[in-house]
N, C-alpha and C positions, 0 to 999 in steps of 0.2 A: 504494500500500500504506500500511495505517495506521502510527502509531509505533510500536504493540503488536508488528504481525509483524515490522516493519522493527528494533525492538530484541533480540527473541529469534534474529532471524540474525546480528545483531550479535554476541550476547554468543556465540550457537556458534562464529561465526568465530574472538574472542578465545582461547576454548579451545583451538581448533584449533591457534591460533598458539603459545597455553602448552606443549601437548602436543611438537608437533612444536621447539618451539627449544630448551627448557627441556633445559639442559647438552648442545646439540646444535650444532655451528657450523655456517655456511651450508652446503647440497649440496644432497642430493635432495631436503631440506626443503622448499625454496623450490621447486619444481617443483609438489610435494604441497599449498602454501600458495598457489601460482598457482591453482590450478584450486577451491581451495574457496573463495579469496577472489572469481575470476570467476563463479563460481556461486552465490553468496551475493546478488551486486550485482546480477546480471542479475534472479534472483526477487525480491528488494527493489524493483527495477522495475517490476512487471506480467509478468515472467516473458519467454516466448522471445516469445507472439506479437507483443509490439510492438517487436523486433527481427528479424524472419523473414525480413524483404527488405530489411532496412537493409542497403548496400553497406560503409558506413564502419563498420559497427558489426564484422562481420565481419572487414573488413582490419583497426579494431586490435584485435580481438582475437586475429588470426592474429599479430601484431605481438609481444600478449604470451605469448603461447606458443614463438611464436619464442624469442623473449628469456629469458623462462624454463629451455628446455630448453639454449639456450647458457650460460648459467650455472651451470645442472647438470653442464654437462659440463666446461666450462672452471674456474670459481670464479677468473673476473677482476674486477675492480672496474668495468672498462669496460663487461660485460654486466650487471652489476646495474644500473647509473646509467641502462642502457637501456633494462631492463625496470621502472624505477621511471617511469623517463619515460613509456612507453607505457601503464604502469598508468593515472596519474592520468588521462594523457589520454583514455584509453578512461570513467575515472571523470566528468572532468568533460562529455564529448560524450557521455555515458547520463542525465547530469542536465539536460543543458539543449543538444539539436540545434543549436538557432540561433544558440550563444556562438562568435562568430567566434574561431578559433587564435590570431590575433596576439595575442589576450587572454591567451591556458593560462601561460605563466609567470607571468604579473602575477597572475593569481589563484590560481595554485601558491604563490607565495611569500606571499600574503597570507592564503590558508588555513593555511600550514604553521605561519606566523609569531605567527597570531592565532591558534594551537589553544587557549594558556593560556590565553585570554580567552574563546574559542566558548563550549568545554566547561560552563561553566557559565550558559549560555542553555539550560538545561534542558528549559524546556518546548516548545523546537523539534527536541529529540531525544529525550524522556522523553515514555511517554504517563502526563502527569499532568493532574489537573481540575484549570482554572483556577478559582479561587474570589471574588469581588469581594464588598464589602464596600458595606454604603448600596442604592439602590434602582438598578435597572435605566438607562442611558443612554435606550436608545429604544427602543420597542415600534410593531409594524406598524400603521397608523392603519387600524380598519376600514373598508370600501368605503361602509360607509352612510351615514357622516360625511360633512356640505356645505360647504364656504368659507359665507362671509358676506363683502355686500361691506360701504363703509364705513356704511351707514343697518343693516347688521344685517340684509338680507334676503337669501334662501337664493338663493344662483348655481347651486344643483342641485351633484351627485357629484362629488369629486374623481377626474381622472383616473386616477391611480399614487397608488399607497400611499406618503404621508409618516411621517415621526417622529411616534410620538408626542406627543413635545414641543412641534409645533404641531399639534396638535386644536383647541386653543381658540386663534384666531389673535386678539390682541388687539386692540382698536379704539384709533385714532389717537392717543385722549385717555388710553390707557390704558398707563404707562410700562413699558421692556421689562425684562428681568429683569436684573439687573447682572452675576451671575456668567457666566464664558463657560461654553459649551457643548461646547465643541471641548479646554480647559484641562483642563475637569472629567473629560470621557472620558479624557483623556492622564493626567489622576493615577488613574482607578481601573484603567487598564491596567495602571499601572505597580505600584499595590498589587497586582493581582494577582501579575504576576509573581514579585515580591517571596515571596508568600504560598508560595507552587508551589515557589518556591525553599528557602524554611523550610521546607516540609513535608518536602522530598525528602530533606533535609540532618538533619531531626530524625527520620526514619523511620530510612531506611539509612543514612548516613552517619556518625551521632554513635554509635549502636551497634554499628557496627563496630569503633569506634576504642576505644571504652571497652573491648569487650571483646578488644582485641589488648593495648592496654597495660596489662591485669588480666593476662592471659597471659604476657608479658613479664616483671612483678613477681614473681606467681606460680613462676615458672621459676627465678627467681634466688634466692627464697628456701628450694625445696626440691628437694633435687637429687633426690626420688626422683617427685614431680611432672614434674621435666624428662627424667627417664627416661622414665615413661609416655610422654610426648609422644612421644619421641622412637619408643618403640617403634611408639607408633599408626603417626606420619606419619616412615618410617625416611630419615635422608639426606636430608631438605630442607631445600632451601640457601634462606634465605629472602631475602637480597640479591638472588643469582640470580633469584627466583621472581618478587620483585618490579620488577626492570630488565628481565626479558622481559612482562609484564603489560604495566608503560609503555609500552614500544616497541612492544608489539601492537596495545593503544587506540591509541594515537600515530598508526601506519598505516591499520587500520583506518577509525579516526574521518574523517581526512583523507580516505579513498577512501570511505568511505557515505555521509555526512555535510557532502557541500558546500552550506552551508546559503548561502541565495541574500542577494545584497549588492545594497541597492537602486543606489547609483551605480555599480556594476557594466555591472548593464544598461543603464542610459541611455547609458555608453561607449561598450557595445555596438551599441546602437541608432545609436548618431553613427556608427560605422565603420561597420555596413551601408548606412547609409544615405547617406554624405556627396558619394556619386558618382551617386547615382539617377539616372534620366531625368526632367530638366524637366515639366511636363503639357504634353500634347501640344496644349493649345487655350489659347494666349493672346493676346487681344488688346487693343488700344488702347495706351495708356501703357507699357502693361508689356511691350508685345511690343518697342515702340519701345527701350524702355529694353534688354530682353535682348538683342535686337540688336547693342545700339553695344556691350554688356561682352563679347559673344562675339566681337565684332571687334579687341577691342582685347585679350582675353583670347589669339586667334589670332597677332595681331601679336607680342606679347611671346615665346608660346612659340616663331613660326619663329625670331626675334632671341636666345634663347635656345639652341637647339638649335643654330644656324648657328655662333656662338662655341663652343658645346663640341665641335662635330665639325671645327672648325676647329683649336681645342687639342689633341684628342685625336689627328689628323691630324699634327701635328709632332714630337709626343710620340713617336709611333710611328715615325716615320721617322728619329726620333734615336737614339731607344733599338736600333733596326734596326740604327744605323750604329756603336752603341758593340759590339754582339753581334760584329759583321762585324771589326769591328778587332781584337776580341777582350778580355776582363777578366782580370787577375791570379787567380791560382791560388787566392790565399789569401782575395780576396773574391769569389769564384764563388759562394759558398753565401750570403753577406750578399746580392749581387744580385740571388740567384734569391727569397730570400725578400721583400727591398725590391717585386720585381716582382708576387710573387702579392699582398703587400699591398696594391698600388695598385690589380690589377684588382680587389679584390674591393670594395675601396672606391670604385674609378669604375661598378663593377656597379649596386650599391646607388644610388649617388648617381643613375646613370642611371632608374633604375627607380622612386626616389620622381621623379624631376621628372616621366616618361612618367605616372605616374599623376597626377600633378598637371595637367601641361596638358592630356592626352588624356583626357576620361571621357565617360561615355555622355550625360551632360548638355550635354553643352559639344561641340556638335555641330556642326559647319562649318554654314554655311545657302548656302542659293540659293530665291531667290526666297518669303521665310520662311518656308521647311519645312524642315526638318531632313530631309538627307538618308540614306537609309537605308544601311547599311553594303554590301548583298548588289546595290545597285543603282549604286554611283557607282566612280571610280575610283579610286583613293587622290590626295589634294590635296598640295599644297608639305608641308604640318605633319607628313601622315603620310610622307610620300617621304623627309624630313629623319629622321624616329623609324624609321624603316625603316635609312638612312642610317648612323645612330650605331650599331644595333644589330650592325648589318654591322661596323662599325669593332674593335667589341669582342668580336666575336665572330674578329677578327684579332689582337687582342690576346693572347682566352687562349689561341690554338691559337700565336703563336710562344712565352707562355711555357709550354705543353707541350712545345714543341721543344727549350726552353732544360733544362727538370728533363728530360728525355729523355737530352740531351745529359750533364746531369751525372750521372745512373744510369749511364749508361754507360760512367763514366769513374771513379766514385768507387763503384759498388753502391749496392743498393737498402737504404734503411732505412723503420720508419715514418714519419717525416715526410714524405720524399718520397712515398710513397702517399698520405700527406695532402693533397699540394698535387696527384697528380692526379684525388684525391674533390671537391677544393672546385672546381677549372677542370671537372670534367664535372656538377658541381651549377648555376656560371658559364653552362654553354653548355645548360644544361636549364632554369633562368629565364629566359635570353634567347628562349629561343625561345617561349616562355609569354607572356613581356611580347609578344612577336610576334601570338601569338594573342590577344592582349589587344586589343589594337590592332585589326588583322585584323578581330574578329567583334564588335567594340564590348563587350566583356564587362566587367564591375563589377572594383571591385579587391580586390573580396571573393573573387570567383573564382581571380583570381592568387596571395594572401595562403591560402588554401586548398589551392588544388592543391600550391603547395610547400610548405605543413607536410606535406603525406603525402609528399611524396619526402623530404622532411629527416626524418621520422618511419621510412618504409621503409630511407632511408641509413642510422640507425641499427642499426637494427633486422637487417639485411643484414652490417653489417661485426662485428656482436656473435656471428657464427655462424662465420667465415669467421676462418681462422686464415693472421694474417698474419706469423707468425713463421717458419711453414713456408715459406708462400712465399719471404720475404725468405733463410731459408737455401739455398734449392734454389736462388734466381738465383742469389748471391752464390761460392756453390761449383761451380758449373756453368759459370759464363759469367765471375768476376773472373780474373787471372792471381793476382794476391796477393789475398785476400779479407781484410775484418777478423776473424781468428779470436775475437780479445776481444767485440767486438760479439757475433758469434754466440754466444759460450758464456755472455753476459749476457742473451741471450734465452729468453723461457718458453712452453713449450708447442710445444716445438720440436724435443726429443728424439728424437721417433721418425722425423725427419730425418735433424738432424745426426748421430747413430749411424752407420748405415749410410756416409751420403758420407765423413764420416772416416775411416772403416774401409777404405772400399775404393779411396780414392783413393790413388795412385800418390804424389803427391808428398809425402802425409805416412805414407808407408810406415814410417821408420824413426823416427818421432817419439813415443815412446812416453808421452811426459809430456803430449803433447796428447790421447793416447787415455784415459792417465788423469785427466786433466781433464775430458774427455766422459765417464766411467765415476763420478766425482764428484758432474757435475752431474745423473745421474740417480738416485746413491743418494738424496743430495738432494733431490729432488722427493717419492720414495720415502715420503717422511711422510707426505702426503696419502693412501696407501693406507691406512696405520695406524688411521686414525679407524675411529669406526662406521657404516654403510650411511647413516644420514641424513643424517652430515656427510661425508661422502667426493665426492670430485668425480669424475666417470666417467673424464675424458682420464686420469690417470695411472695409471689402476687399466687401461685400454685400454692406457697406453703401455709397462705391465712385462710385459703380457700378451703383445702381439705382438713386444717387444724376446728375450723371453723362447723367444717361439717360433721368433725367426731365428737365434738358438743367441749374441746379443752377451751375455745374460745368463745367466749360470748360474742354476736352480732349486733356491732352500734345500733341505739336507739335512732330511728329516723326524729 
């Protein structure tokens, strides 16, 4: 799509943004702004057909809808940060398929960071006429035009059309022209740009401003001037007007607008590429040569592998044997979390070194052929990578047993759900790095599949309401629960209500019931707004409190 259409969705979307926030705080807004903002980006695109049978274009878009409608309903912080995250990524994988994930933050942060500076590279988001200044760089050399060799006689037709600039190819004795060629284009690019940029700036820009701060003056000097105004355009807050503008372009721009970064790609190009398969035909010298580095490449990584499954191996049977003897009360929780830190950092570390000795290039040989994965049987390198992975996949399952052990003893809070999100995200790379291995696959593949589970994780726990949960185990299944933790929890009301109410042991505790009857007038605000800023969960949770008879219904 040209800049012309691609700006007129632009500036509709801004609206839309003004309209819907403009003295509105988050709620069903953002839901309304999800889908105009994904419908805006998809036909700036080319529209649906060249996403019809995209698999990924789909999952994240299911991703931000997801997220979206959790935000609507909840209005946590933790679903927004979610559905921002899936936004851009859905934004940056519509701009460019082949920009591998490991990338999306780094060029998240450098779009976001660079906006002040983008924004005024105008004529990669403005459709304006470049204008240059002096005569044309290079013109297509006609096909009729012949070289001349050095006596000056005709070689017959050029093949391809040259420049211009050599039609008349000089003769040996005849000196070349001193200014460069390549300089010169670079300053009349740059005049133009230049040019495009004054114009844009002396068009729209300078008269805008002249006529706000006439406005401004104006107003101050007759107050029946600033009535008129006021009457025209009633109650506009023009601070306001203008911090939701900002913040609309802001977003906006960043998610239309990922204008492309030449060292970017080349990054990109290195990471796709850095694991490739070797050519499959070489010989002489260089076969000879590849040979001794894959040999020597193999020996390193079994001598590697062998010392950290050897490490890892002691590790384990110590840390088994301090479990068994048992830890002090007061550092159970320092331990549990010492332990998940270590696996996640022997994960990682595992997992760059398998991609490092193991890649599709770097192929065991017999008999100088590379053998094929679906025909041999795993050798020492992979039986040891096999080995390690088995080790740590022992690892995270005793410290699941350990946070296990301590839910059961202390109740569930979030962290503890945290550490068994990260050991079953642990034991879902491992088994990837496995298939990595396994079927000879790039590390591109690995680096991919788990941004969409780390993407779907997010995306998963932004809907899922884990405060419910953590009070249903806590009151169900602790003898003493932490009642404080629970009544510090949000979004948890239409729980906690009921189990306090009709549990036995806090039958006679009436300051704990009004405590629970506090924290839900409390929340109770969030009803109060207007439909666009209102969040559905509490407006749901006075409704059904209301219809189990815990709340009285105001007197009309």
């Amino acid at each position: 799509m040209n800049l012309k259409k691609k700006l007129k969705l632009f500036l509709l979307g801004l609206l839309s943004f003004i309209i819907l926030f403009y003295k509105h705080e988050p709620g069903i807004n953002v839901l309304i702004f999800s889908l105009i903002a994904w419908l805006l980006m998809v036909y700036s695109e080319s529209g649906f057909s060249r996403f019809k049978k995209d698999r990924n274009f789909w999952m994240l878009s299911s991703f931000v809808w997801l997220t979206a409608g959790a935000f609507t309903f909840y209005g946590d912080p933790g679903s927004f940060f979610a559905l921002l995250l899936c936004f851009y990524s859905l934004g940056i994988y519509m701009t460019d398929k082949t920009f591998q994930p490991l990338l999306y933050p780094l060029l998240l942060a450098y779009s976001l960071g660079s906006f002040i500076v983008r924004v005024f590279f105008i004529y990669q988001w403005l459709p304006l006429k470049k204008r240059t200044t002096g005569q044309k760089i290079a013109e297509p050399l006609p096909s009729s035009l012949s070289n001349a060799d050095d006596n000056g006689a005709s070689t017959g037709p050029v093949e391809q059309p040259v420049l211009a600039i050599t039609a008349a190819i000089p003769q040996r004795d005849t000196p070349l022209p001193t200014p460069s060629l390549a300089a010169e284009g670079i300053r009349q690019q740059t005049e133009a740009k230049l040019t495009a940029l004054q114009l844009w700036c002396s068009t729209w820009l300078l008269p805008i401003c002249i006529i706000l701060l006439f406005v401004i003056v104006y107003m101050s000097s007759s107050s029946l001037f600033s009535d008129i105004l006021v009457r025209i355009i009633p109650n506009l807050d023009f601070p306001m007007l203008y911090f939701v503008t900002i913040a609309g372009f802001y977003f906006l721009f960043n998610f239309m607008y990922l204008l492309p970064i030449p060292w970017f790609s080349t990054l990109n190009d290195k990471i796709t590429s850095w694991d490739s398969p070797a050519p499959a035909i070489i010989s002489g010298q260089q076969d000879v040569n590849r040979q001794q580095f894959l040999s020597r490449h193999e020996k390193a990584a079994t001598l590697t592998l062998s010392l950290l499954i050897a490490l890892l191996l002691v590790f384990i049977l110590i840390y088994s044997y301090e479990l068994y003897r048992g830890i002090h009360a007061a550092r159970l929780s320092q331990a549990l979390h010492e332990q998940v830190n270590s696996i996640i950092l022997s994960i990682v570390m595992a997992v760059a070194v398998i991609m490092y000795y193991i890649r599709p290039g770097n192929l065991s040989v017999t008999g100088n052929k590379p053998i094929e994965s679906s025909e041999h049987k795993p050798d020492l390198l992979h039986k040891l990578a096999y080995g390690w992975i088995l080790l740590n996949v022992v690892l995270v399952i005793s410290a699941g047993l350990h946070n296990l052990a301590y839910t059961s003893r202390y109740g569930l809070t979030h962290l503890r759900i945290g550490v068994y999100i990260f050991l079953t995200l642990c034991l879902i790379g491992l088994y990837f790095t496995y298939v990595k291995i396994r079927r000879q696959r790039s590390s591109a593949y690995l680096i991919g599949t788990m941004f969409k589970i780390f993407i779907a994780t997010i995306a998963l726990n932004s809907v899922i309401n884990w405060s419910a949960i953590i009070t249903r185990y806590n009151l169900r299944y602790m003898a003493t629960p932490d009642l404080n933790y629970l009544l510090l929890l949000e979004y948890n009301g239409l729980t906690l209500t009921p189990l306090i109410m009709q549990d036995p042991r806090y039958k006679n505790d009436q300051e704990l019931k009004d405590q629970v009857l506090n924290k839900l007038f409390w929340n109770n605000t969030g009803v109060k707004r207007d439909w666009l800023s209102s969040t559905l969960y509490f407006n749901f949770e006075m409704h059904q409190l209301k219809k189990q008879g815990y709340l009285k219904p105001k007197k009309k």
